[in-house]
C-alpha positions in Angstrom: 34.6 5.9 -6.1 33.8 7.8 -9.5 32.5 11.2 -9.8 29.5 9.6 -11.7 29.2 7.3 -8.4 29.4 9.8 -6.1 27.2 12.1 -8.1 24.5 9.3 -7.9 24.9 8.7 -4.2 24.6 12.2 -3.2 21.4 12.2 -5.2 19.7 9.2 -3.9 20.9 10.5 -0.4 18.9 13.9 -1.6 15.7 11.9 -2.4 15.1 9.7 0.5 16.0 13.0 3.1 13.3 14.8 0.7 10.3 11.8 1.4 11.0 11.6 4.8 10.6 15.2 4.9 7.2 14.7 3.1 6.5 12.1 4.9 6.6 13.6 8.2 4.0 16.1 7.0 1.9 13.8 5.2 1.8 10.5 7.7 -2.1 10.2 6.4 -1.0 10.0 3.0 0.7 6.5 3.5 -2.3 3.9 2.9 -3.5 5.7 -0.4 -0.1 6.3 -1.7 1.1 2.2 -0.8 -2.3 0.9 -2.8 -1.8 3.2 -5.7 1.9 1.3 -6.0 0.4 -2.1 -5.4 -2.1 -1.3 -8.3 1.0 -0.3 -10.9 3.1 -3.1 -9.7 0.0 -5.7 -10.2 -0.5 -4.4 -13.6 3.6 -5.3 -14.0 3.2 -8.5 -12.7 0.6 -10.1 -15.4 1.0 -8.1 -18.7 3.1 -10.6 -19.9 0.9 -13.1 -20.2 -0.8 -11.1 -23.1 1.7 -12.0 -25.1 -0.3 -15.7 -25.3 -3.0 -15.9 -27.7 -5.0 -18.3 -25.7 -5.4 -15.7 -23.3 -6.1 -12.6 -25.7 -9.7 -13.0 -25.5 -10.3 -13.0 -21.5 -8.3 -9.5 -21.2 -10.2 -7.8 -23.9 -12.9 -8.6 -21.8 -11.2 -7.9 -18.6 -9.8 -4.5 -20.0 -13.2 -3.4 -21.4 -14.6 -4.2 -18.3 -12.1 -1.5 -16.6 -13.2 0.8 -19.6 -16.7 0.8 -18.6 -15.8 1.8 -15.1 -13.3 4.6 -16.1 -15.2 6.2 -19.2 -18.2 6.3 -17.2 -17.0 7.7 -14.0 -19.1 5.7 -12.1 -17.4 3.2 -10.0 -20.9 1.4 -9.0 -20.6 0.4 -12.5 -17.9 -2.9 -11.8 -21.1 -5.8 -12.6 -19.3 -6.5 -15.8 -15.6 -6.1 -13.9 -17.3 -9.1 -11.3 -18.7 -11.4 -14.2 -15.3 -11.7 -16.1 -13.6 -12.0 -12.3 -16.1 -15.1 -12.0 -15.8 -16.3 -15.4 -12.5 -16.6 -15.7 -11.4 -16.6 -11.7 -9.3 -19.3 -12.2 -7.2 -17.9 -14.9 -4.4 -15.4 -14.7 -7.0 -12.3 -16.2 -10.1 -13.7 -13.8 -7.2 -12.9 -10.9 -6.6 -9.9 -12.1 -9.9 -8.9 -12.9 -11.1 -10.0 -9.0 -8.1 -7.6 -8.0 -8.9 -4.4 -9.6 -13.0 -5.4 -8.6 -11.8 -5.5 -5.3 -9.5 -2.1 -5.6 -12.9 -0.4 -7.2 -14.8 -1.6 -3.9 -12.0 -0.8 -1.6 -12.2 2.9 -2.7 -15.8 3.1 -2.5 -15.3 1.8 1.4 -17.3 -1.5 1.0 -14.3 -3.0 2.8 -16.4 -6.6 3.4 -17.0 -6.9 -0.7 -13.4 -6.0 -1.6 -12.0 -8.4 1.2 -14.2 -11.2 -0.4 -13.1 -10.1 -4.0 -9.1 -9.5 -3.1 -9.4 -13.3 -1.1 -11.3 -14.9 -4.4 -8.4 -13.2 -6.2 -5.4 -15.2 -3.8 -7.0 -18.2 -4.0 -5.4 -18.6 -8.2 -2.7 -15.9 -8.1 0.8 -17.1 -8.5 3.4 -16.6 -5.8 4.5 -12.8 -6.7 1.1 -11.2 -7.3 -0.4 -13.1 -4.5 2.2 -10.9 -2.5 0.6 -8.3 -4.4 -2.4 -8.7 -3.6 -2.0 -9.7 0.3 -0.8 -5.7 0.4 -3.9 -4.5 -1.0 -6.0 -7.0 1.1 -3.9 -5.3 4.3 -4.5 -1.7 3.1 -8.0 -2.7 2.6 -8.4 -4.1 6.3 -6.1 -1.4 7.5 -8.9 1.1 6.0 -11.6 -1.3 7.4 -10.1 -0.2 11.2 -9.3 -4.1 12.4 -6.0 -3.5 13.6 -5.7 -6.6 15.0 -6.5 -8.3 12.4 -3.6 -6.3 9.7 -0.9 -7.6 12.6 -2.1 -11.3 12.4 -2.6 -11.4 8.6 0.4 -9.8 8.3 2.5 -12.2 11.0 0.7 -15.4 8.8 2.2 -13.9 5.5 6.0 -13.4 6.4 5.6 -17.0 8.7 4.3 -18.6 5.2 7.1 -16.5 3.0 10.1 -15.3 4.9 12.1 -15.0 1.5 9.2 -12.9 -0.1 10.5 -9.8 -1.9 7.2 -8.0 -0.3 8.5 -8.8 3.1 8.9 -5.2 4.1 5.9 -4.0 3.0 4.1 -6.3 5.4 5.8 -5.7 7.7 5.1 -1.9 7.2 1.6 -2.7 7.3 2.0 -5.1 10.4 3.8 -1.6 12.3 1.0 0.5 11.4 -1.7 -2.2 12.6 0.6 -1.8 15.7 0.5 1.6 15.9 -3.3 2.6 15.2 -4.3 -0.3 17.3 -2.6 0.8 20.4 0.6 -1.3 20.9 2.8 2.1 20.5 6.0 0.1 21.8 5.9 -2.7 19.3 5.0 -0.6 16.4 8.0 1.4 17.4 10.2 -1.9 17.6 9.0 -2.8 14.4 10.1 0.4 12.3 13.4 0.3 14.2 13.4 -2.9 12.6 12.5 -1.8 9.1 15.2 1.5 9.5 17.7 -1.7 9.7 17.2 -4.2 8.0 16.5 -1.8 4.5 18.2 1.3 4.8 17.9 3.9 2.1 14.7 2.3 0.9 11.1 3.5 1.2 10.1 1.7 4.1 13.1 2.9 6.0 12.1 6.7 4.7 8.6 5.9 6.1 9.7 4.5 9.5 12.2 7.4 10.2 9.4 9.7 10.2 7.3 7.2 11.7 10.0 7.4 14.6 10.4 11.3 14.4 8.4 13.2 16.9 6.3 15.9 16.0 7.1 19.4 16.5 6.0 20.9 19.6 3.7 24.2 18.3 5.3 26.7 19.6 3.7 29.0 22.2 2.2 32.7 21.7 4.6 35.3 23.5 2.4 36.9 26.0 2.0 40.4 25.5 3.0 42.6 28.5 0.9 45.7 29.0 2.9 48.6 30.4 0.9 50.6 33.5 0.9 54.0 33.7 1.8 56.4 36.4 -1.9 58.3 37.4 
């Protein structure tokens, strides 16, 4: 092994112990921080297709749509967001435009609307940001507090895609539907399982402190009061 190689190893050693670490302080921080990816990684997904003239027309309306939203800072402000997500719903930007609406919703905890928008969304997406958005649709109903229902949605997506590439994030979210819903045991199995199968990954970062028990706080040392001789 090179010194270059070696170098490199010992730093991505360095930056997984370093999330776990900030993991294991910040276990509340996993939902927001897993959408906020999803929402880059969507963006990823479809920007090629701008390259197309045909389809020039139905982003500019998509992305002034988003404009609106962000310029104005008011996020009640996604009615033109929803009529390019209906107009063109059956196009690549009317997919992603019923994403992001449903991502606006999502973070303004109308978890019914952005279910209905993130499943109008899945019903044209192709095969990778349909993976996409099935994450965002299990943070959503993470949020939403139906545990059982992130397991089963999860279980139905890796029985419909076991080759997926977004295979361990579902099955992330399927251990945390575990976990807050109860089943301590199998949620415990399952990040075993994710420590495993994709070690030195993010998932395994986030199921090592998943799997790490919290520090006991320690206890105050009594104070002893001495007694004087009368």
């Amino acid at each position: 092994m090179t010194n270059k190689q070696q170098t490199q190893e010992v730093q991505e050693n360095g930056i997984i112990d370093n999330l776990g670490k900030w993991l294991t302080a910040n276990k509340k921080t996993v939902i927001t921080a897993v959408i906020a990816v999803i929402a880059v990684a969507g963006i990823i997904a479809i920007v090629d297709n701008l390259r197309d003239r045909y389809y020039q027309k139905q982003w500019t309306e998509v992305f002034l749509a988003e404009m609106k939203i962000t310029a104005g800072g008011d996020p009640s402000a996604y009615a033109p967001l929803e009529e390019v997500a209906n107009k063109y719903k059956k196009k690549p930007a009317g997919v992603y435009a019923s994403f992001v609406l449903g991502t606006v919703l999502y973070q303004q905890g109308e978890f019914l609307k952005a279910e209905l928008a993130y499943k109008q969304a899945l019903e044209y997406a192709d095969e990778e940001f349909a993976a996409m958005i099935t994450n965002a649709l299990l943070a959503n109903t993470l949020e939403a507090g139906d545990f059982e229902r992130v397991v089963n949605l999860a279980d139905e997506f890796i029985s419909k895609n076991p080759t997926s590439f977004s295979i361990p994030q579902i099955k992330l979210y399927k251990a945390l539907g575990l976990e807050y819903g109860g089943k301590v045991e199998e949620a415990k199995e399952m990040y075993k399982s994710l420590e495993e199968d994709y070690p030195q990954t993010y998932y395994a970062a986030i199921a090592t402190a998943k799997l790490t028990p919290a520090p006991e706080p320690k206890k105050a040392a009594k104070k002893t009061t001495k007694k004087t001789k009368k």
